[in-house]
ROMIMI-340816 format. One record per residue (C-alpha): residue in three letters; y, x, z. Coordinates in steps of 0.5 Angstrom, whole numbers, plus 500, padded with zeros to 3 digits. Each point is the difference from the previous one (the first is absolute). Layout:
+-----+-------+------+-----+
|   r | north | east |  up |
+-----+-------+------+-----+
| ALA |     Y |    X |   Z |
...
+-----+-------+------+-----+
***
This chain:
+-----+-------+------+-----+
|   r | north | east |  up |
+-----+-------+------+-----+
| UNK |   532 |  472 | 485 |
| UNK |   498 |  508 | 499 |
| UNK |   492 |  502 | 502 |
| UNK |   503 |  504 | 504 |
| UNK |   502 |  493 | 504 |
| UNK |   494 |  497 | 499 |
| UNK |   496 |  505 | 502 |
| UNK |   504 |  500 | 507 |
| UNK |   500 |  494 | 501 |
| UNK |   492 |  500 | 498 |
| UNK |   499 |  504 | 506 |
| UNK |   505 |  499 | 505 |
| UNK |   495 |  492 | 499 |
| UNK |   493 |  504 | 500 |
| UNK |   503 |  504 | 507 |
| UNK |   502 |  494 | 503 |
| UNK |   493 |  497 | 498 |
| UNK |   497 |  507 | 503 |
| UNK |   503 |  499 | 507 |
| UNK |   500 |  493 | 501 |
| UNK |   492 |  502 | 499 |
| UNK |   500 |  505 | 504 |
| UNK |   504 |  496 | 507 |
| UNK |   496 |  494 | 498 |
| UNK |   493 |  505 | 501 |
| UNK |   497 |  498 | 493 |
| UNK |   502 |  507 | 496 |
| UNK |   493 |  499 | 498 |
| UNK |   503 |  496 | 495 |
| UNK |   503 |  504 | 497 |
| UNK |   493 |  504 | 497 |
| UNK |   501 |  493 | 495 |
| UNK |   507 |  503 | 497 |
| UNK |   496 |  508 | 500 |
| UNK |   495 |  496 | 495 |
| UNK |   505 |  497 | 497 |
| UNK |   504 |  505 | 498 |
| UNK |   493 |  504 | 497 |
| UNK |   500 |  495 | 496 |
| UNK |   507 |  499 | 497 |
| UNK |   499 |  507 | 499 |
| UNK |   496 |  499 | 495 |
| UNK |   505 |  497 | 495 |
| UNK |   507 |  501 | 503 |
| UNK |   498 |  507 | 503 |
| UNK |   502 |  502 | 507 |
| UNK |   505 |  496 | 501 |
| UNK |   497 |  498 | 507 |
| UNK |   503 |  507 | 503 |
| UNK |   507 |  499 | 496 |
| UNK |   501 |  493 | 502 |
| UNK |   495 |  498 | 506 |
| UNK |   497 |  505 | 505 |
| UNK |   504 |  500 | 506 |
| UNK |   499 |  508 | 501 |
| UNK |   503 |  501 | 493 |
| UNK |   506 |  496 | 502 |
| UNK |   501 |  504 | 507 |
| UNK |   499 |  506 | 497 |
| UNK |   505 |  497 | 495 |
| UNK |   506 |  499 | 505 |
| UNK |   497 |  506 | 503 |
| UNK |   503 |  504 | 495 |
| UNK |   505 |  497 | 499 |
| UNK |   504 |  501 | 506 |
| UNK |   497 |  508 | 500 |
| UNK |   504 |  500 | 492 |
| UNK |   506 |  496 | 505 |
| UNK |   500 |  506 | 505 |
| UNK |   498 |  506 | 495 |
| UNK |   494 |  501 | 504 |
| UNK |   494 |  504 | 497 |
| UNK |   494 |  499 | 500 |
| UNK |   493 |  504 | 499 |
| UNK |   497 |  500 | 492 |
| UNK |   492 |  501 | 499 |
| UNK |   500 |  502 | 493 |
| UNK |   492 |  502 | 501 |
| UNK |   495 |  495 | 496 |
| UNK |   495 |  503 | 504 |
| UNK |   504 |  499 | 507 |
| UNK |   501 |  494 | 498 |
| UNK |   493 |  498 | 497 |
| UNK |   497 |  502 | 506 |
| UNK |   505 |  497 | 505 |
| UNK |   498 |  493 | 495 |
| UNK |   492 |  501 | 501 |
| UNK |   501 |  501 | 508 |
| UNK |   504 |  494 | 500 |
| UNK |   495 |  495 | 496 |
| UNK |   494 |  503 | 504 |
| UNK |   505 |  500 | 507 |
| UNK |   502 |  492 | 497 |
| UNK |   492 |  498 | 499 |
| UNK |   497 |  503 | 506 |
| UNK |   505 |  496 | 505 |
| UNK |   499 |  493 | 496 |
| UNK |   492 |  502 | 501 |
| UNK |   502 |  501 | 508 |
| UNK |   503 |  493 | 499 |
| UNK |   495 |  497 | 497 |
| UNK |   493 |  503 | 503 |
| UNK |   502 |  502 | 508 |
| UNK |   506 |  495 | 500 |
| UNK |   506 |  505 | 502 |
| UNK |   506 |  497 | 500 |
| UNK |   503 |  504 | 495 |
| UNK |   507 |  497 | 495 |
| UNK |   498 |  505 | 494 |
| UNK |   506 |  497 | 496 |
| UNK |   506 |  501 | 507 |
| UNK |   497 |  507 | 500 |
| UNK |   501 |  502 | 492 |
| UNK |   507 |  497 | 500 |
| UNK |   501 |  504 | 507 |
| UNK |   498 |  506 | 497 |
| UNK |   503 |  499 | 494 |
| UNK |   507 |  499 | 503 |
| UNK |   498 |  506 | 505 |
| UNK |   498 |  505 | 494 |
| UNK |   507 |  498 | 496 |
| UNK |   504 |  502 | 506 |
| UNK |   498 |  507 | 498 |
| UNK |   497 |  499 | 492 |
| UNK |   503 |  498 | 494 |
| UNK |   498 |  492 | 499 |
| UNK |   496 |  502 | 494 |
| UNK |   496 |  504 | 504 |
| UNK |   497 |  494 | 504 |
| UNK |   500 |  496 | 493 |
| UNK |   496 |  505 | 497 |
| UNK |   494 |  500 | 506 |
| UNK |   501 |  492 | 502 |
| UNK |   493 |  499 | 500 |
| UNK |   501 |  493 | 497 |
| UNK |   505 |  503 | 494 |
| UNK |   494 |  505 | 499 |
| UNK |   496 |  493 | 498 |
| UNK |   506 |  498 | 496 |
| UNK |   500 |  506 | 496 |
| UNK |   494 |  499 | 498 |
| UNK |   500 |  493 | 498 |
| UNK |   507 |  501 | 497 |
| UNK |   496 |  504 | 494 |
| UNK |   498 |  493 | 497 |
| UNK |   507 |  497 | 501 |
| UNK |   503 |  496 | 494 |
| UNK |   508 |  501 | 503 |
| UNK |   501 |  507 | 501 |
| UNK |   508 |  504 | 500 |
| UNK |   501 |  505 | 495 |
| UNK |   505 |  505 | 497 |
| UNK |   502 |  499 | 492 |
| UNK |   499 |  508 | 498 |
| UNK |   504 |  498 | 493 |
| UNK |   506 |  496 | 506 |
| UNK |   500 |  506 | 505 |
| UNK |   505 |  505 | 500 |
| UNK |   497 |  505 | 506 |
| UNK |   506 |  498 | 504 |
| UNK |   494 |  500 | 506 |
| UNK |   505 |  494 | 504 |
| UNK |   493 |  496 | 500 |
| UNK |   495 |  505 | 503 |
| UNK |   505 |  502 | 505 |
| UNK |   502 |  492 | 502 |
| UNK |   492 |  499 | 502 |
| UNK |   497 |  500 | 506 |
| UNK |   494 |  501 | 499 |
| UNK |   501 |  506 | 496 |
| UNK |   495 |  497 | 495 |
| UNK |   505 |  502 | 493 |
| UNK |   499 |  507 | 497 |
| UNK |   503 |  504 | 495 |
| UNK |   495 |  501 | 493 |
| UNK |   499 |  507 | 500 |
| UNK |   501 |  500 | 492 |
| UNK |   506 |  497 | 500 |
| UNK |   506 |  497 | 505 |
| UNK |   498 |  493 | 501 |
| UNK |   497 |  497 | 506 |
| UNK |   494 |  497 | 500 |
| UNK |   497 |  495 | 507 |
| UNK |   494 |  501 | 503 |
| UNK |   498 |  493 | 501 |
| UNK |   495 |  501 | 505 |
| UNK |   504 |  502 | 505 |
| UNK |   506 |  495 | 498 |
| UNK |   503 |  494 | 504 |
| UNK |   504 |  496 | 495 |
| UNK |   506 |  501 | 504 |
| UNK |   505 |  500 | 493 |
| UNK |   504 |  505 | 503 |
| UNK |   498 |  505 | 495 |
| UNK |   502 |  494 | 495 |
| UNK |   507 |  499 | 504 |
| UNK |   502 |  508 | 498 |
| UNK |   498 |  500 | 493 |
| UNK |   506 |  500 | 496 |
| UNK |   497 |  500 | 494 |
| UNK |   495 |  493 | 502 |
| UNK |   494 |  504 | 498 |
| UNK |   496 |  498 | 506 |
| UNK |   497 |  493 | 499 |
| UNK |   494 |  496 | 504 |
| UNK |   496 |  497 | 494 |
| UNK |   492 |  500 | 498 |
+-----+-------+------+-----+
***
């Protein structure tokens, strides 16, 4: 079976899980997989994002109905639009779960950052969600220890830019020096697609 099954199985399993959680009024529970999946980061990096995180599998159908129908979508290309939008929403994020623990409003902080992502992809390429998440803005610092990590071999690369094309998050960039790619593990989801386009297998998951 492909990664690219795997990994759509995995997340269609995590979804479900995600709202049976939500129907059941215990979606608090799912702060349990957010810890976890900090971390698994720390060996296998972001897999939690490419694999498990209910938003990522939204935004991922999203976009796939938006290339179906050849629509369009905004791209924020700016580091610091996005880096800002990432600190207001940790701050927005850590402010609300202070209003829930110390005055006791009834807030579901995680239904609102899935709310607000599906809402944002409606105008803004996914990655642009995916940079600013602010649980994958945790991630991309503690995936700066993983062991597991994608990488691009610059002796197998031929520059064809297949890869940096194919990723969703915009996380593969063209070496200044020469023509082959390299990925900016922080922000990548290990989602294989960038693998399942190279037609030279000079992408690999490894230590």
């Amino acid at each position: 079976m492909s990664n690219s099954k795997k990994r759509t199985i995995s997340q269609i399993l995590f979804v479900g899980l995600f709202f049976f959680l939500l129907f059941r009024g215990n979606l608090q529970i799912w702060v349990a997989f957010w810890a976890l999946g900090i971390v698994v980061s720390l060996i296998f990096d972001r897999v939690y994002c490419g694999w498990a995180c209910p938003m990522g599998t939204l935004l991922r159908f999203q976009s796939w109905i938006y290339d179906k129908f050849n629509l369009t979508r905004e791209k924020v290309s700016s580091r610091l639009i996005l880096n800002s939008f990432r600190v207001i929403l940790i701050l927005g994020f850590l402010a609300g779960m202070i209003a829930v623990r110390r005055f006791g409003y009834q807030l579901n902080i995680i239904l609102i950052l899935v709310g607000s992502s599906i809402v944002m992809s409606f105008f803004l390429e996914e990655s642009c969600w995916h940079k600013i998440c602010p649980h994958g803005t945790v991630l991309s610092i503690s995936t700066k220890f993983s062991k597991y990590r994608m990488s691009i071999s610059e002796d197998d690369c031929t520059g064809c830019g297949l890869c940096e094309n194919a990723c969703p998050n915009n996380t593969i960039n063209k070496l200044v020096e020469s023509k082959t790619r390299e990925i900016d593990n922080k922000e990548c989801l290990v989602c294989f697609d960038c693998q399942k386009v190279c037609p030279v297998e000079a992408v690999n998951y490894n230590n």
